[in-house]
Backbone and ligand atoms as CSV (ligand in chain L), in Angstrom:
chain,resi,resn,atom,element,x,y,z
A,1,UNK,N,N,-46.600,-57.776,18.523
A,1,UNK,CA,C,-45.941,-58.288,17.318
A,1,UNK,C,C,-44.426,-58.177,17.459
A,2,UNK,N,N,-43.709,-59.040,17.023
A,2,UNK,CA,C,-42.208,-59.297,17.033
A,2,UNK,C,C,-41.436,-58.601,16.425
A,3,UNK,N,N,-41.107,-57.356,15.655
A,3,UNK,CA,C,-40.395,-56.354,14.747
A,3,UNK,C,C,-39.020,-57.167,14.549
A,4,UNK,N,N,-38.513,-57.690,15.458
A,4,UNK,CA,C,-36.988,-58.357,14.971
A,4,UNK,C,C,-37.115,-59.849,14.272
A,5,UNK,N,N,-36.029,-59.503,12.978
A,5,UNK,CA,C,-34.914,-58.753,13.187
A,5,UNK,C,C,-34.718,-57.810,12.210
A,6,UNK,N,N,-35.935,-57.525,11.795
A,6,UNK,CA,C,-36.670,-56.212,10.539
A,6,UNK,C,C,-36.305,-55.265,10.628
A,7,UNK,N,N,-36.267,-54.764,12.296
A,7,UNK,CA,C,-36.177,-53.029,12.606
A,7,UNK,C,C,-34.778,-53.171,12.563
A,8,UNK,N,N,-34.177,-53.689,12.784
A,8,UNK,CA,C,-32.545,-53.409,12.968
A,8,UNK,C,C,-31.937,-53.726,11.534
A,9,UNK,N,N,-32.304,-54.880,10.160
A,9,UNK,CA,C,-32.129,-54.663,8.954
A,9,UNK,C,C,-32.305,-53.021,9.043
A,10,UNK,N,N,-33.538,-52.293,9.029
A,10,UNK,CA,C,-34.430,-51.428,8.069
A,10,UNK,C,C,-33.405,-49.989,8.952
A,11,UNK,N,N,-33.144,-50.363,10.238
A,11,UNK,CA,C,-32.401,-49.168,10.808
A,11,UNK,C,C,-30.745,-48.774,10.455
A,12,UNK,N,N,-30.290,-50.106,10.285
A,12,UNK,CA,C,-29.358,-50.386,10.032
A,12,UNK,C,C,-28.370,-50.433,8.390
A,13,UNK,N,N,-29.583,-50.491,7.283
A,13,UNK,CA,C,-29.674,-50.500,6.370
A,13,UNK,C,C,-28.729,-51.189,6.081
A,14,UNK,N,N,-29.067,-52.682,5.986
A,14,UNK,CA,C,-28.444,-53.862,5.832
A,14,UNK,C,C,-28.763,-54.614,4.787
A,15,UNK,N,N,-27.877,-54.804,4.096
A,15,UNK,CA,C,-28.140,-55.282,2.685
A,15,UNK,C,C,-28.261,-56.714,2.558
A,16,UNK,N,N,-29.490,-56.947,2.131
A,16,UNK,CA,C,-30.090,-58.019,2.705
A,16,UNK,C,C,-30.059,-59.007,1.078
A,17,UNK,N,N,-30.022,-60.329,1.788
A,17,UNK,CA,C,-30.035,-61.887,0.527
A,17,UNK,C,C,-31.801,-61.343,0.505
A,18,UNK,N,N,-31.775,-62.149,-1.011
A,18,UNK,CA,C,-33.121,-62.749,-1.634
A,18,UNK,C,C,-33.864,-63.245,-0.207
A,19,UNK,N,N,-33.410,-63.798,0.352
A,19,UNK,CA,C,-34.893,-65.072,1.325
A,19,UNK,C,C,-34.929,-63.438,2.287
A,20,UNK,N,N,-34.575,-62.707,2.688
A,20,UNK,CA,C,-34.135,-62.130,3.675
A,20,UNK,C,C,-35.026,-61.215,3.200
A,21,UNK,N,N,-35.038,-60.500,1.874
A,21,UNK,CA,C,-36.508,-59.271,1.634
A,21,UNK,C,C,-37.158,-60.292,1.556
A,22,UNK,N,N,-37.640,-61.326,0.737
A,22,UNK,CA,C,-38.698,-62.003,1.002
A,22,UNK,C,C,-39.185,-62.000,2.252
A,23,UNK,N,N,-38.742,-62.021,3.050
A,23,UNK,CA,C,-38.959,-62.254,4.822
A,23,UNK,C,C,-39.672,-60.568,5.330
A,24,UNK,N,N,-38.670,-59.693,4.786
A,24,UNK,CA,C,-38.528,-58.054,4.977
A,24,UNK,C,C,-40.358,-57.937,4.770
A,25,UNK,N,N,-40.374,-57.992,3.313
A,25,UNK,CA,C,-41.467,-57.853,2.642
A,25,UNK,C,C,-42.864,-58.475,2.727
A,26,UNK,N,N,-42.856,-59.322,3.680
A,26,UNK,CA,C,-44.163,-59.943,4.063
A,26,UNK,C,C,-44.821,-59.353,5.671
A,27,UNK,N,N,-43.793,-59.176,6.160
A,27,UNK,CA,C,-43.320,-58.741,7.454
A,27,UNK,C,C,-44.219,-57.130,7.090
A,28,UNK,N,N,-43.706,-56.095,6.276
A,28,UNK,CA,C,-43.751,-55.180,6.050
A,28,UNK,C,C,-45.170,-55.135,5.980
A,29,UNK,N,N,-46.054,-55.816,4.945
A,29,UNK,CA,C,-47.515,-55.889,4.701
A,29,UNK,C,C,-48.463,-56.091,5.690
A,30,UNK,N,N,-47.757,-57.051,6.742
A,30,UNK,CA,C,-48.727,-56.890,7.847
A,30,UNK,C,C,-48.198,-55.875,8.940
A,31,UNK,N,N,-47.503,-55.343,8.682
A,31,UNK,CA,C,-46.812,-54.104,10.071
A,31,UNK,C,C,-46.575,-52.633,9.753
A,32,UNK,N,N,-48.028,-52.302,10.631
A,32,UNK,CA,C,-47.815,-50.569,10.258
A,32,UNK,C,C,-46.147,-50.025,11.122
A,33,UNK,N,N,-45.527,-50.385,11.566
A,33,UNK,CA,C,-44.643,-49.574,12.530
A,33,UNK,C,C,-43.528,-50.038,11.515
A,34,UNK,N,N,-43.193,-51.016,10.848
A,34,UNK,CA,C,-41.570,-50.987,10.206
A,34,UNK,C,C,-42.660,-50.592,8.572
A,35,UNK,N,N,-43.091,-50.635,8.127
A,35,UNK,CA,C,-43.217,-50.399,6.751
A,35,UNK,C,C,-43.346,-48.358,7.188
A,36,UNK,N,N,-43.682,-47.857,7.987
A,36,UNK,CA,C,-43.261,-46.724,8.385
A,36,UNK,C,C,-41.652,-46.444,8.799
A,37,UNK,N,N,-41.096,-47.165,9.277
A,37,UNK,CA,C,-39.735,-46.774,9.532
A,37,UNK,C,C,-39.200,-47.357,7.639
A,38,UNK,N,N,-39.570,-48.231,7.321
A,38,UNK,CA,C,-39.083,-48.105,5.450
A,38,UNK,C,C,-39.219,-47.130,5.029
A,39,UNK,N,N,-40.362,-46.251,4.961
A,39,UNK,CA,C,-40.563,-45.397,4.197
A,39,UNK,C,C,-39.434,-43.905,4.858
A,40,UNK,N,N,-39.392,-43.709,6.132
A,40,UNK,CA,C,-38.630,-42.639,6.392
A,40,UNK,C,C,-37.345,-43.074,5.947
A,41,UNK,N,N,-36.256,-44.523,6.182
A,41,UNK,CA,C,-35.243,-44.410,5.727
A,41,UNK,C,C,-35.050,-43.933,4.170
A,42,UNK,N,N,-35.844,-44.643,3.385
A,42,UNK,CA,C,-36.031,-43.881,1.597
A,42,UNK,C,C,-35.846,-42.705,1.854
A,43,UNK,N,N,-36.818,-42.075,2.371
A,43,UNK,CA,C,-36.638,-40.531,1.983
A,43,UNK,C,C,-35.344,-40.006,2.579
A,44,UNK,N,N,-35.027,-40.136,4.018
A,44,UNK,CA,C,-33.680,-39.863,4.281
A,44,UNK,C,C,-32.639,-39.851,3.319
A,45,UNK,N,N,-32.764,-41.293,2.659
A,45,UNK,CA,C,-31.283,-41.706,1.695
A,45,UNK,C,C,-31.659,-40.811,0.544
A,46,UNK,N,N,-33.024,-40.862,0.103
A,46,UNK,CA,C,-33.024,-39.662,-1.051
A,46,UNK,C,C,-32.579,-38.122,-0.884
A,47,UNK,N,N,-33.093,-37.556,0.454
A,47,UNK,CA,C,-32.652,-36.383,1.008
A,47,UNK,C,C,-31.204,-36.127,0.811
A,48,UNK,N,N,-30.629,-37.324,1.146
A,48,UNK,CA,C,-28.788,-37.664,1.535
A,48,UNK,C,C,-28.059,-36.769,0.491
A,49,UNK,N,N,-28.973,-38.172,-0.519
A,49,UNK,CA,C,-28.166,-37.832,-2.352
A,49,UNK,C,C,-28.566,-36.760,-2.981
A,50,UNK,N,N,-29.796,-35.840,-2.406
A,50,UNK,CA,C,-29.806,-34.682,-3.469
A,50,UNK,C,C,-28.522,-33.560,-3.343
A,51,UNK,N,N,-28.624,-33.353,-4.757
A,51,UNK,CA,C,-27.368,-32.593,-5.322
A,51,UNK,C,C,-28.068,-31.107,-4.964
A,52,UNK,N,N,-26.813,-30.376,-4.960
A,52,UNK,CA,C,-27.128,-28.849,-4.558
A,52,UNK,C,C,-27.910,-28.112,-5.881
A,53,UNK,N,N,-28.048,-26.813,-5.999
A,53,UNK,CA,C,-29.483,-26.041,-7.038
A,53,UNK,C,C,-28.438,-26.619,-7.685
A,54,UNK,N,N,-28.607,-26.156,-9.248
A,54,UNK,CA,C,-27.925,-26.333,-10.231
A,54,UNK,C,C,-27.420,-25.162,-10.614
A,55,UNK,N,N,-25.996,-24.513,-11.212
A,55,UNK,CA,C,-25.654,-23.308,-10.827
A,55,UNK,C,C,-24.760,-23.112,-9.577
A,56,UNK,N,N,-24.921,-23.242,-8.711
A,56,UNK,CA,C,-24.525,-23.186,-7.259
A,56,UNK,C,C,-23.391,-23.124,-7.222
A,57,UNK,N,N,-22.613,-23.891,-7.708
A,57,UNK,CA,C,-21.122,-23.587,-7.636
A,57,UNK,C,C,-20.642,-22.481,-8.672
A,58,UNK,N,N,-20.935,-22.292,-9.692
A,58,UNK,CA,C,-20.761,-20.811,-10.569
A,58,UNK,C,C,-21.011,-20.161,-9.371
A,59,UNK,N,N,-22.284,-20.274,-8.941
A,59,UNK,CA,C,-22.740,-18.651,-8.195
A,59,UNK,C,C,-21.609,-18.803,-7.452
A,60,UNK,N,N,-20.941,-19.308,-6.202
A,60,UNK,CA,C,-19.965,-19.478,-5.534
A,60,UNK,C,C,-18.738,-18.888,-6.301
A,61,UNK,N,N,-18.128,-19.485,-7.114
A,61,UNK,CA,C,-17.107,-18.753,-7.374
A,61,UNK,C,C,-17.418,-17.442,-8.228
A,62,UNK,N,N,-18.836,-17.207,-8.615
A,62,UNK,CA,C,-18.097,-15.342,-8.929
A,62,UNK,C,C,-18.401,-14.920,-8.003
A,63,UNK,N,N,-18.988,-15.345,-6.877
A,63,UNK,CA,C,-19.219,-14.358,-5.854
A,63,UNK,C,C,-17.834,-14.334,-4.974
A,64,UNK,N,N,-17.161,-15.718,-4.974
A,64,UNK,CA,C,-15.845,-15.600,-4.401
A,64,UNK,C,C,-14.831,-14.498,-5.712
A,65,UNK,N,N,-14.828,-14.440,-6.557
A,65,UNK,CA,C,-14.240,-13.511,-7.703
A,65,UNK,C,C,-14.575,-12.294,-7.475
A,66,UNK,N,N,-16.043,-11.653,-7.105
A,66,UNK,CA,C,-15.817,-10.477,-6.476
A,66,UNK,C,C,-15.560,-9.946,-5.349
A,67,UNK,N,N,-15.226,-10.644,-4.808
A,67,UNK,CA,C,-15.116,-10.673,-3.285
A,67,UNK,C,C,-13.606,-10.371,-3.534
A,68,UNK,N,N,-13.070,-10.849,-4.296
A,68,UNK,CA,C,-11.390,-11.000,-3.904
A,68,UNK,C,C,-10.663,-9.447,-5.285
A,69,UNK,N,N,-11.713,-9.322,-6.580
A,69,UNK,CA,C,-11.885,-7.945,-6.654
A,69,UNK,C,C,-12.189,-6.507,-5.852
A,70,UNK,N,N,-13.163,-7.110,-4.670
A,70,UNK,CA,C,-13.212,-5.971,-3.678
A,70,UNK,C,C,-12.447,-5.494,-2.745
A,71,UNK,N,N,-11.682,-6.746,-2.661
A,71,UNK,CA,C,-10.378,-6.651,-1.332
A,71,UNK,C,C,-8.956,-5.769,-2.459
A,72,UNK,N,N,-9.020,-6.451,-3.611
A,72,UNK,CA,C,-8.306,-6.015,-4.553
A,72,UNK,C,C,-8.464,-4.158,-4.176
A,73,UNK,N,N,-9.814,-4.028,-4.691
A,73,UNK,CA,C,-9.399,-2.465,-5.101
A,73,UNK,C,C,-9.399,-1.416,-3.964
A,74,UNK,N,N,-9.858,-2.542,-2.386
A,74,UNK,CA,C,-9.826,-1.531,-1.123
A,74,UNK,C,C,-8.401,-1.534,-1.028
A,75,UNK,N,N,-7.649,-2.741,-1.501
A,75,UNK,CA,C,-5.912,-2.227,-1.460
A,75,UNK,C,C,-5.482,-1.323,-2.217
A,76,UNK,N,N,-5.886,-1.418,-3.375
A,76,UNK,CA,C,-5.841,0.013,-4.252
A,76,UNK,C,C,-5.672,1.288,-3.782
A,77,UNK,N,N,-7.376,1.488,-2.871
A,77,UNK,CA,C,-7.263,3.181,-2.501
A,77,UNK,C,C,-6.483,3.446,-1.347
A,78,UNK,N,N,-6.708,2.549,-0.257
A,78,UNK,CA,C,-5.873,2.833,0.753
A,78,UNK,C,C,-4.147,2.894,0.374
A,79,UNK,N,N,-3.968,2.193,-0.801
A,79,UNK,CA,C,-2.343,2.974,-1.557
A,79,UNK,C,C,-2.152,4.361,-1.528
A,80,UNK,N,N,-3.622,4.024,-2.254
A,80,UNK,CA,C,-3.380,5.299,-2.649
A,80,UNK,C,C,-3.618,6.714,-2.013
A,81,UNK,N,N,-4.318,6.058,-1.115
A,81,UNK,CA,C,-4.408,7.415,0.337
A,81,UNK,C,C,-3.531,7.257,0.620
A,82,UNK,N,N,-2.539,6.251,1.209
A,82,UNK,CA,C,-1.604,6.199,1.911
A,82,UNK,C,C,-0.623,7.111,0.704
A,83,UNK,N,N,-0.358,7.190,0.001
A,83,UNK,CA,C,0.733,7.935,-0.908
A,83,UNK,C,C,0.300,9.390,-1.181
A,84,UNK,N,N,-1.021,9.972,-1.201
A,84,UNK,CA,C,-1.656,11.291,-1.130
A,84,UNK,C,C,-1.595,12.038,0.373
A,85,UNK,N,N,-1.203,11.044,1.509
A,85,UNK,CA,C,-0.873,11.256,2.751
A,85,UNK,C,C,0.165,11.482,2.485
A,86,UNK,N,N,1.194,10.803,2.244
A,86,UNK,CA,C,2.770,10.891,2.237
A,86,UNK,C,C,3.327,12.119,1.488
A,87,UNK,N,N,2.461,12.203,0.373
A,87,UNK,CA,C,2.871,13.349,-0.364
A,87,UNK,C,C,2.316,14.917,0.221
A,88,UNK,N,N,1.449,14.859,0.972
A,88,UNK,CA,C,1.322,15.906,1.734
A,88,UNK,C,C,1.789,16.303,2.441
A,89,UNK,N,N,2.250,15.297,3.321
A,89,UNK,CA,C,3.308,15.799,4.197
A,89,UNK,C,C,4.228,16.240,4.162
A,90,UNK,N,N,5.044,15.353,3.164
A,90,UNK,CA,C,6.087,15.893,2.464
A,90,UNK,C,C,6.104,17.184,1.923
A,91,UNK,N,N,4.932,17.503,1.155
A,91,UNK,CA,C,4.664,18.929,0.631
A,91,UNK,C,C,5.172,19.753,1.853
A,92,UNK,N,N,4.179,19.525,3.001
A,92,UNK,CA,C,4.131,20.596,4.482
A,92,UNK,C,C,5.219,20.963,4.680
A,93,UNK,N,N,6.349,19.442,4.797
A,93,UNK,CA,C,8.029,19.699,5.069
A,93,UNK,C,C,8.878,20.687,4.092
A,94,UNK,N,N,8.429,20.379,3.393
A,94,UNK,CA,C,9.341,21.273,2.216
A,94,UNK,C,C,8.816,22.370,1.850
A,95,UNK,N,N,7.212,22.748,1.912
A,95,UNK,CA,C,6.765,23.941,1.356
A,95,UNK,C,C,7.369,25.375,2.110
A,96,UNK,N,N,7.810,25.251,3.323
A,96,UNK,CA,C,8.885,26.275,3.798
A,96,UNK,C,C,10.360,26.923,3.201
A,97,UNK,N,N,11.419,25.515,2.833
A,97,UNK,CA,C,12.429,25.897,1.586
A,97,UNK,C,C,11.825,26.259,0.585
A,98,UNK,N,N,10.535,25.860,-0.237
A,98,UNK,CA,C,10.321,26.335,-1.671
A,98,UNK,C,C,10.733,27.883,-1.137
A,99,UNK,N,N,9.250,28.465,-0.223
A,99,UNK,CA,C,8.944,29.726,-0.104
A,99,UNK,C,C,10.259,30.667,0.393
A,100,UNK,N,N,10.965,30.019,0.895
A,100,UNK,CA,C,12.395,30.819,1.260
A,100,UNK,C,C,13.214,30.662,-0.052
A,101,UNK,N,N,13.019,29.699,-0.468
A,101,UNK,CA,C,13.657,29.406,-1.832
A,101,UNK,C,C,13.924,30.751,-2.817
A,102,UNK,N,N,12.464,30.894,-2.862
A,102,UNK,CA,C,11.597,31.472,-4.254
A,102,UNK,C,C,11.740,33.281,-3.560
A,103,UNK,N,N,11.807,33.005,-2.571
A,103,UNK,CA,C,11.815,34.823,-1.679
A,103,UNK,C,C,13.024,35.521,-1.905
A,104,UNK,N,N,14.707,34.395,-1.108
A,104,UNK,CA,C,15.813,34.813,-1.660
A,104,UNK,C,C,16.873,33.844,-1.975
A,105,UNK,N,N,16.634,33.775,-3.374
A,105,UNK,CA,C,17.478,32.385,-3.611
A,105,UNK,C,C,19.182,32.009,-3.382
A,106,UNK,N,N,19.278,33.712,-3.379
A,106,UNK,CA,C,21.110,33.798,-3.188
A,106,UNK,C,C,21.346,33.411,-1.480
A,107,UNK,N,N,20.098,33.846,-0.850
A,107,UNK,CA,C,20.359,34.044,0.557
A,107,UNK,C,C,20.248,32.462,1.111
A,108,UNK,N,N,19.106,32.021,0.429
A,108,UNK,CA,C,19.258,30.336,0.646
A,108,UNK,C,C,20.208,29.703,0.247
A,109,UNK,N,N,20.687,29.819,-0.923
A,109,UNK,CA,C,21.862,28.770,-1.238
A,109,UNK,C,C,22.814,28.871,-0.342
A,110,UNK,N,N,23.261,30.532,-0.523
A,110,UNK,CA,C,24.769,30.412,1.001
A,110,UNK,C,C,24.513,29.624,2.192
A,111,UNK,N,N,22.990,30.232,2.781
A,111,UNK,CA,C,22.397,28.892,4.050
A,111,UNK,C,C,22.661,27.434,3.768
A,112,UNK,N,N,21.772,27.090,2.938
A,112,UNK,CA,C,22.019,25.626,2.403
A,112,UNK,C,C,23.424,24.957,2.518
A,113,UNK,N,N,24.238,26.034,1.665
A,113,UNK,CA,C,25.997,25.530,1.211
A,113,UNK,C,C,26.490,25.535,2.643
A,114,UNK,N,N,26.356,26.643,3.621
A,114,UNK,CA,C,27.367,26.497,5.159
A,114,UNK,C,C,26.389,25.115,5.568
A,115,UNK,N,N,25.368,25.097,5.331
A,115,UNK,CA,C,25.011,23.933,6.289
A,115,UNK,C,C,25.374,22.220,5.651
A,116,UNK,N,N,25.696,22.150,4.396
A,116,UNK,CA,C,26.118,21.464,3.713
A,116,UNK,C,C,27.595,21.285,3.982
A,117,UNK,N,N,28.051,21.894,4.412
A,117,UNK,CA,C,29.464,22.503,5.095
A,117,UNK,C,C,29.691,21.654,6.250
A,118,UNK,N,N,28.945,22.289,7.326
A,118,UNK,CA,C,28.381,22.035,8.534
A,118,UNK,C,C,28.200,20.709,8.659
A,119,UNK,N,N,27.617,20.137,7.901
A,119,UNK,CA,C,27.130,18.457,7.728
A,119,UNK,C,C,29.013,17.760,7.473
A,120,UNK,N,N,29.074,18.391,6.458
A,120,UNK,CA,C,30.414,17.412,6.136
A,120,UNK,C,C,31.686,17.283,6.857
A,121,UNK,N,N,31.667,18.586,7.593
A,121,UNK,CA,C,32.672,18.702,8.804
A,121,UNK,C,C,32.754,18.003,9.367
A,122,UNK,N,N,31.163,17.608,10.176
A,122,UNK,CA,C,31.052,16.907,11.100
A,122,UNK,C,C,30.828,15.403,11.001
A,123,UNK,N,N,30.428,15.328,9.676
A,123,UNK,CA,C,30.967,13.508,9.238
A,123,UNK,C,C,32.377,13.648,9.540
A,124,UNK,N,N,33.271,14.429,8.851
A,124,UNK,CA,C,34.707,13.766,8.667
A,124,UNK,C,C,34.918,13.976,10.179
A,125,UNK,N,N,34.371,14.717,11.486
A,125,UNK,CA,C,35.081,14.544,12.420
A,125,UNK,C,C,34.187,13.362,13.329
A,126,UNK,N,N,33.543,12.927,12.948
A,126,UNK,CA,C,33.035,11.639,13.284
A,126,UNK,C,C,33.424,10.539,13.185
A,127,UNK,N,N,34.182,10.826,11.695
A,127,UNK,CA,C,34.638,9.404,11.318
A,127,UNK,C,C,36.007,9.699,11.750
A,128,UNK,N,N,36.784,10.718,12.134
A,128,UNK,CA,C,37.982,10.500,12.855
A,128,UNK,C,C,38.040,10.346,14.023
A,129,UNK,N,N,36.703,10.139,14.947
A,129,UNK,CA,C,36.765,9.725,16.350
A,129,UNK,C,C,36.127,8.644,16.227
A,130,UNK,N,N,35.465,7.661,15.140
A,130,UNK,CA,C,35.579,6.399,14.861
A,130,UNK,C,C,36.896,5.987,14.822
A,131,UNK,N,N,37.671,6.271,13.953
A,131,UNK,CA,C,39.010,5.977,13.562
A,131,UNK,C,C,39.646,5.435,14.970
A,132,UNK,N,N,40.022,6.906,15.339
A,132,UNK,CA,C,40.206,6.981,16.973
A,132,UNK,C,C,40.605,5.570,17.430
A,133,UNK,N,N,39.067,5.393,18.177
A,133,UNK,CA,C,38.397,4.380,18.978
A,133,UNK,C,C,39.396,3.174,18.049
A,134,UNK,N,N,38.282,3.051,16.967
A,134,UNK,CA,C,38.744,1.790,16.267
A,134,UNK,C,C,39.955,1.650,16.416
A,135,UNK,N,N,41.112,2.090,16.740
A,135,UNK,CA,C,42.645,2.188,17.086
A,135,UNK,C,C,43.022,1.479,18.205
A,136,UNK,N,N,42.128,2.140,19.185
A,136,UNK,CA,C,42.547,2.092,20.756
A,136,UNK,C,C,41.694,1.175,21.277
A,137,UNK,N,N,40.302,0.667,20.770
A,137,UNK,CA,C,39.736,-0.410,21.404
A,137,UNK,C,C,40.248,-1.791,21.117
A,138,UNK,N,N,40.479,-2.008,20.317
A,138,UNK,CA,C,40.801,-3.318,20.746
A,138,UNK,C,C,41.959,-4.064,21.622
A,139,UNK,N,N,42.915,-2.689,21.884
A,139,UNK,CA,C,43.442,-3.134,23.037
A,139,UNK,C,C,42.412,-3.223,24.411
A,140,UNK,N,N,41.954,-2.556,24.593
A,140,UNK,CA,C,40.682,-2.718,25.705
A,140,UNK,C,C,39.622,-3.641,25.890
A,141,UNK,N,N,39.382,-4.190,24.663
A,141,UNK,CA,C,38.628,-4.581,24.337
A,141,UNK,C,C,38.842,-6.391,24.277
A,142,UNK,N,N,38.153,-7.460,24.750
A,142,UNK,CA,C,38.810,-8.615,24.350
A,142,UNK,C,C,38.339,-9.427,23.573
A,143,UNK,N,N,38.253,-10.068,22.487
A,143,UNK,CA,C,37.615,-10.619,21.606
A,143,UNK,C,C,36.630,-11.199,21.822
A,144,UNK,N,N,36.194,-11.791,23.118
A,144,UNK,CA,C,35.012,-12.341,23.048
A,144,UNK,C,C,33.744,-11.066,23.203
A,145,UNK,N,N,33.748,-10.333,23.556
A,145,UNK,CA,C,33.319,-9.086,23.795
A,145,UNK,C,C,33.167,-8.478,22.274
A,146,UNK,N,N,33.984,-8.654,21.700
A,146,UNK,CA,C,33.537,-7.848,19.799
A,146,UNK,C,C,32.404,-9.209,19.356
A,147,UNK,N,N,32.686,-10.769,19.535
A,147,UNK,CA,C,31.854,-11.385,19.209
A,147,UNK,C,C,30.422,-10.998,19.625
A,148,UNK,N,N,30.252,-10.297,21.163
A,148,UNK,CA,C,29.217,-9.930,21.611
A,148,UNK,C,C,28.423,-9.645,20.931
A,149,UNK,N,N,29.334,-8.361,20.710
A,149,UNK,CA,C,28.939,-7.016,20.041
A,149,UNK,C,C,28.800,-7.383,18.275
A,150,UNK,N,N,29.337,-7.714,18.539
A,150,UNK,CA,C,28.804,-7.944,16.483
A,150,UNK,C,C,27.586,-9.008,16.457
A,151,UNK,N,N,27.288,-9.887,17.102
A,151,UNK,CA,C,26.094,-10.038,17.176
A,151,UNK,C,C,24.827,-9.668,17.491
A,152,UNK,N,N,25.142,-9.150,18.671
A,152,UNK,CA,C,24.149,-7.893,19.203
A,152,UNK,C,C,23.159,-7.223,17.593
A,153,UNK,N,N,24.479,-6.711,17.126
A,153,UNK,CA,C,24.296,-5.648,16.144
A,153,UNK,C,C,23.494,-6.461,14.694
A,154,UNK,N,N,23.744,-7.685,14.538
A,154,UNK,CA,C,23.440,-8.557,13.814
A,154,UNK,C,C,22.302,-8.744,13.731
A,155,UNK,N,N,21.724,-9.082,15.151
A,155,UNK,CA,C,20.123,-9.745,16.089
A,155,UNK,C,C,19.466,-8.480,15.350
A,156,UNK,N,N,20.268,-7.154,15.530
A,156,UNK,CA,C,19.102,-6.022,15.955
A,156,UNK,C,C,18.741,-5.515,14.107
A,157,UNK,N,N,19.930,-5.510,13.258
A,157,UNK,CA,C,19.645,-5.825,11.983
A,157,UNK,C,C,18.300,-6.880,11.484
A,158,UNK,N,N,18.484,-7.960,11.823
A,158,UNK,CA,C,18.201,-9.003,11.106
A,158,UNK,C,C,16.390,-8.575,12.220
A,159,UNK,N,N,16.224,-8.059,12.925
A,159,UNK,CA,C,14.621,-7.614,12.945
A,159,UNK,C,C,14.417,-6.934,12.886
A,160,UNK,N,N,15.218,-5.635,12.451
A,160,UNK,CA,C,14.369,-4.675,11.615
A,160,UNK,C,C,14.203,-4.988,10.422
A,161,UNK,N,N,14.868,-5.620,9.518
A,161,UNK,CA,C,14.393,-5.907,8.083
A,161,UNK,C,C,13.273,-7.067,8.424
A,162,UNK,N,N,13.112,-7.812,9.522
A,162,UNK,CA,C,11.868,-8.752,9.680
A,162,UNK,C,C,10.840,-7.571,9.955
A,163,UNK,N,N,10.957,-6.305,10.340
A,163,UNK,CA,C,9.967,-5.516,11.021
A,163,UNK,C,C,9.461,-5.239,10.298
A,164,UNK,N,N,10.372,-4.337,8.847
A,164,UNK,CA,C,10.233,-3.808,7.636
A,164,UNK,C,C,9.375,-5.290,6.938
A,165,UNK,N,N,9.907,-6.283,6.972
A,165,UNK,CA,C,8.849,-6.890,5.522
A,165,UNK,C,C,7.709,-7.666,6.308
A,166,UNK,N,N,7.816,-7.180,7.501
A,166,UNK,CA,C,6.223,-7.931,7.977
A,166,UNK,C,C,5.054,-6.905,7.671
A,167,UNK,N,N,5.673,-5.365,7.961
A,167,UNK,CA,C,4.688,-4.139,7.691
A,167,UNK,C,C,4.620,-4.107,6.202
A,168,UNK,N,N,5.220,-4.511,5.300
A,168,UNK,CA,C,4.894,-4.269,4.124
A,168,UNK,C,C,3.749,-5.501,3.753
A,169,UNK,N,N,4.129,-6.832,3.953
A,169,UNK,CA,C,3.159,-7.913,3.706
A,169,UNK,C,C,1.594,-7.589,4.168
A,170,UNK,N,N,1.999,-6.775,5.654
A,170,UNK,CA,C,0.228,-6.734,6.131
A,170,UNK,C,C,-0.653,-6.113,5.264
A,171,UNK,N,N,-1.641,-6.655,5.166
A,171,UNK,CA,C,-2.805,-5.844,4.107
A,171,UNK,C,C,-3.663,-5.472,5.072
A,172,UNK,N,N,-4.375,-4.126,4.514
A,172,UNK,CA,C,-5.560,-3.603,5.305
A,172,UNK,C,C,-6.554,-4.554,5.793
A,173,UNK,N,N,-6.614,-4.766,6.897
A,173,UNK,CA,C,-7.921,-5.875,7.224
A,173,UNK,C,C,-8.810,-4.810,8.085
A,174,UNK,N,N,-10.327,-5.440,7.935
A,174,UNK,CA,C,-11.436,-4.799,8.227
A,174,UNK,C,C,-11.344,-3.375,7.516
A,175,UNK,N,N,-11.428,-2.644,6.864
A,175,UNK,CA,C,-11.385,-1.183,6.213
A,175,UNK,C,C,-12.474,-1.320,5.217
A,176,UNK,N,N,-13.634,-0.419,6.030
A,176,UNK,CA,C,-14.425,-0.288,5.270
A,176,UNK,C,C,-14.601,0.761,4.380
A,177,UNK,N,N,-15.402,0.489,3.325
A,177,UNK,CA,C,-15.467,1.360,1.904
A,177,UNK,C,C,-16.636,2.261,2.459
L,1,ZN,ZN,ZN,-42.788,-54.891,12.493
């Protein structure tokens, strides 16, 4: 039996004139092999168009809503470990001055004050051998060489504050609860 040009309409799903199902449809009655390939394209195209459960997208977004609550509150604790860390440590560092503190307070402050002393001395004689320099280099020194250098110093600025706000942006990934 001749199937064309039936099977290639029916495969093709070709939208066919009036004389043309008339033709389809007589064709079909005497032929088990295309009135079988009709019937699988139907169901295919019905398969195509069914719509998902009903619900389905609710369920989707609260399940995406808790999902993004859970990431929420694992940022939460790990804050908040991270700041119960920090503060411990900190405790560790300092719990030595309390206890010297609290043991002899006259004897600490004089410590404290010479070393407060000690500190400021040695800024102001820092900044007078900045001074110094700053005096005497730029005779030594030739301008394209400070351009260097002030860029240098610029580059090395401008990625640590990229260093600083990339570590702050990162969020905990993979950390399990
Ligand atoms: Zn046929």
């Amino acid at each position: 039996m001749n199937h064309q040009p039936f099977e290639t309409w029916l495969l093709d799903d070709k939208v066919l004139t009036a004389a043309e199902k008339r033709e389809l449809n007589s064709h079909l009655r005497t032929c088990k092999t295309c009135s079988a390939l009709a019937e699988t394209g139907l169901a295919l195209r019905s398969a195509r168009a069914a719509s998902p459960a009903p619900g389905f997208a609710l369920r989707f977004q609260h399940r995406l809503a808790a999902q993004k609550a859970l990431e929420r509150r694992r940022l939460l604790w790990g804050m908040i470990l991270l700041i119960a860390i920090g503060l411990g440590v900190f405790g560790w560092f300092v719990a030595p001055f309390v206890v010297a503190f609290s043991e002899a307070p006259l004897q600490w402050l004089l410590t404290a004050g010479s070393y407060f002393l000690y500190v400021l001395t040695s800024l102001e004689a820092f900044s007078e051998v900045i001074r110094i320099l700053a005096r005497i280099m730029p005779d030594f020194i030739p301008p394209y060489a400070w351009m260097v250098l002030l860029s240098a110093f610029a580059g090395m600025g401008l990625l640590w504050i990229v260093s600083i706000w990339r570590f702050a942006r990162r969020r905990p990934v993979g950390v399990t609860a």
